[in-house]
Phi, psi and omega in degrees: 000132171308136186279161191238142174329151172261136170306132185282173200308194157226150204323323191292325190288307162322319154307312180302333173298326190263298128012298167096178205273167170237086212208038160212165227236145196324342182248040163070329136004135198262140127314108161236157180215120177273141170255138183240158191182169182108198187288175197283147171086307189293309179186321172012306193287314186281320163307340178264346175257352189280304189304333163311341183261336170286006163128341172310142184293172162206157183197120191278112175042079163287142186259130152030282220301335193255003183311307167307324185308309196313301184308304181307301193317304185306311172311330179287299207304107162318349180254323193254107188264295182232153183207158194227131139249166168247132160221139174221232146302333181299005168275343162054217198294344166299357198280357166271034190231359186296284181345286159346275180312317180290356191255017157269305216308319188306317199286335188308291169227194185291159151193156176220143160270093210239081184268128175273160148202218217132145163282159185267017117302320178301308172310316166321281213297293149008273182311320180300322208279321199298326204073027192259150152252169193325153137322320171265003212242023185275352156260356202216162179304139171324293194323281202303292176351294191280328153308302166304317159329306157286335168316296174318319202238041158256325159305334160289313201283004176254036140271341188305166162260351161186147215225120148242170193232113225249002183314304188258011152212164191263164192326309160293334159297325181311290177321302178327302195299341196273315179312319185291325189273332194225011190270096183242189198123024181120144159338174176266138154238195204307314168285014178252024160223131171292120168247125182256140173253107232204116182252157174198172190250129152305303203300355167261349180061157203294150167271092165012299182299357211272152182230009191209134134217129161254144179265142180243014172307351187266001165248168182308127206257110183334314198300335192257018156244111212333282173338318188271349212273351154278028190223190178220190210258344168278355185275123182322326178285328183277326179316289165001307174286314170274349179262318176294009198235109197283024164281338168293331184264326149315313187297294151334297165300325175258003152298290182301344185286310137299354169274318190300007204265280196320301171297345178291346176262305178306345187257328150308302161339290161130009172326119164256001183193129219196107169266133179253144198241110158268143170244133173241199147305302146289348173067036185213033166209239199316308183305291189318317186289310195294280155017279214291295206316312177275357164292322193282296215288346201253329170303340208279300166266067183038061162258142164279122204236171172203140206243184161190169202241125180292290179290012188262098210328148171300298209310328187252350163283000000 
């Protein structure tokens, strides 16, 4: 759509500027407004349908120039309380006006920046799967594309108020978090965090996403019994096996026993998705077994748990 001159202040934000905002609605009810921005591919669409559903005014790439306008609508209106836009690359060089605009915008009403992002294997893999092309890429390589972009949108993220990095989760995790942080109507509770439960091998280094790791290297190890050494930590003999040694069973109660601590303060936080990582040597016996167990026990007591094996051969999952 053609872009427009940019707009002078407008009467509220200047008042507001001299004044201070003005951003509640006759029955006392808070105004607000979320931005959504970051890179192609990270979720930006689907984050903009989760606030939609929570009630938000929602709006797909407002150009800069109308951001004051928007922000007065909101503020004003008796029908629009909260509201989410994206703003993105498709803004091109204007997006160094960001910073700027945002320190007006603030005095109007509340507003939070809420920036997606992902690696750039992950943006890839995305783009591949999707068939879209890049916003920047219809002349240059996917790659050089997602490299100019951040170039572009480091004056937003480095503003931003929260940065997520969307590589290791999926749409529905994504949805969890924006629910859990924006959702109102009462605390967060317990179904709004993810717990992902996660084996792995040392021999492979700890996995990056992990936000808890235990090492299970201190229990007696499967792999060196002949029978066991082709199986996994999911086969009932090994569970078996590794559950008869009562440092296992110690271990297990006072993992869950601290976790159960924990999470009701991450969730207070306001955390929407939380990896707990076990390590063994090989990531295919002792981690795998302790993964599921504490995956049953944190379901048990009402978590959304999920469980999953890094290191664990394809062949025997």
């Amino acid at each position: 759509m053609p872009r427009k001159a940019a707009t002078p202040a407008s009467p509220r934000l200047a008042h507001a500027q001299k004044n201070g905002p003005l951003h509640t609605t006759h029955d006392g009810s808070q105004h607000e407004l979320v931005i959504i921005t970051g890179l192609s591919g990270s979720g930006k669409a689907s984050a903009l349908k989760a606030f939609e559903d929570l009630g938000y005014y929602s709006v797909d790439n407002l150009p800069l120039d109308l951001l004051p306008a928007f922000a007065d609508l909101v503020s004003q209106s008796a029908e629009i309380q909260r509201a989410a836009l994206v703003v993105d690359v498709r803004e091109g060089q204007r997006l160094d006006k960001f910073p700027d605009l945002l320190r007006k915008l603030r005095k109007v009403l509340p507003l939070q920046v809420f920036f997606l992002e992902a690696s750039d294997a992950v943006l890839l893999r995305r783009f591949s799967e999707t068939r879209r092309p890049h916003p920047l890429g219809r002349t240059d390589s996917v790659v050089k594309a997602i490299d100019a972009e951040r170039h572009l949108l480091d004056p937003i993220r480095n503003v931003a108020d929260e940065t997520i990095d969307t590589s290791r989760h999926n749409v529905h995790e994504l949805r969890a978090f924006i629910q859990s942080k924006f959702a109102r109507g009462g605390e967060a509770t317990a179904k709004n965090l993810m717990v992902s439960s996660i084996s792995f091998g040392y021999k492979n280094g700890v996995p990056l996403e992990a936000d808890l790791v235990f090492d299970v290297r201190f229990l007696p190890n499967p792999h060196f019994v002949p029978e066991f050494r082709n199986l996994t930590g999911k086969h009932p003999k090994v569970a078996r096996y590794v559950r008869r040694f009562p440092q296992t069973k110690e271990f297990m109660d006072k993992t869950t026993e601290l976790l159960l601590f924990l999470l009701p303060h991450y969730v207070h936080e306001g955390k929407s998705y939380l990896t707990v990582a076990f390590g063994c040597t090989g990531g295919q016996h002792r981690s795998v077994m302790i993964a599921e167990e504490i995956c049953k026990r944190l379901e048990k007591a009402g978590y959304r748990v999920k469980c999953a094996h890094r290191d664990m051969p394809h062949s025997l999952q």
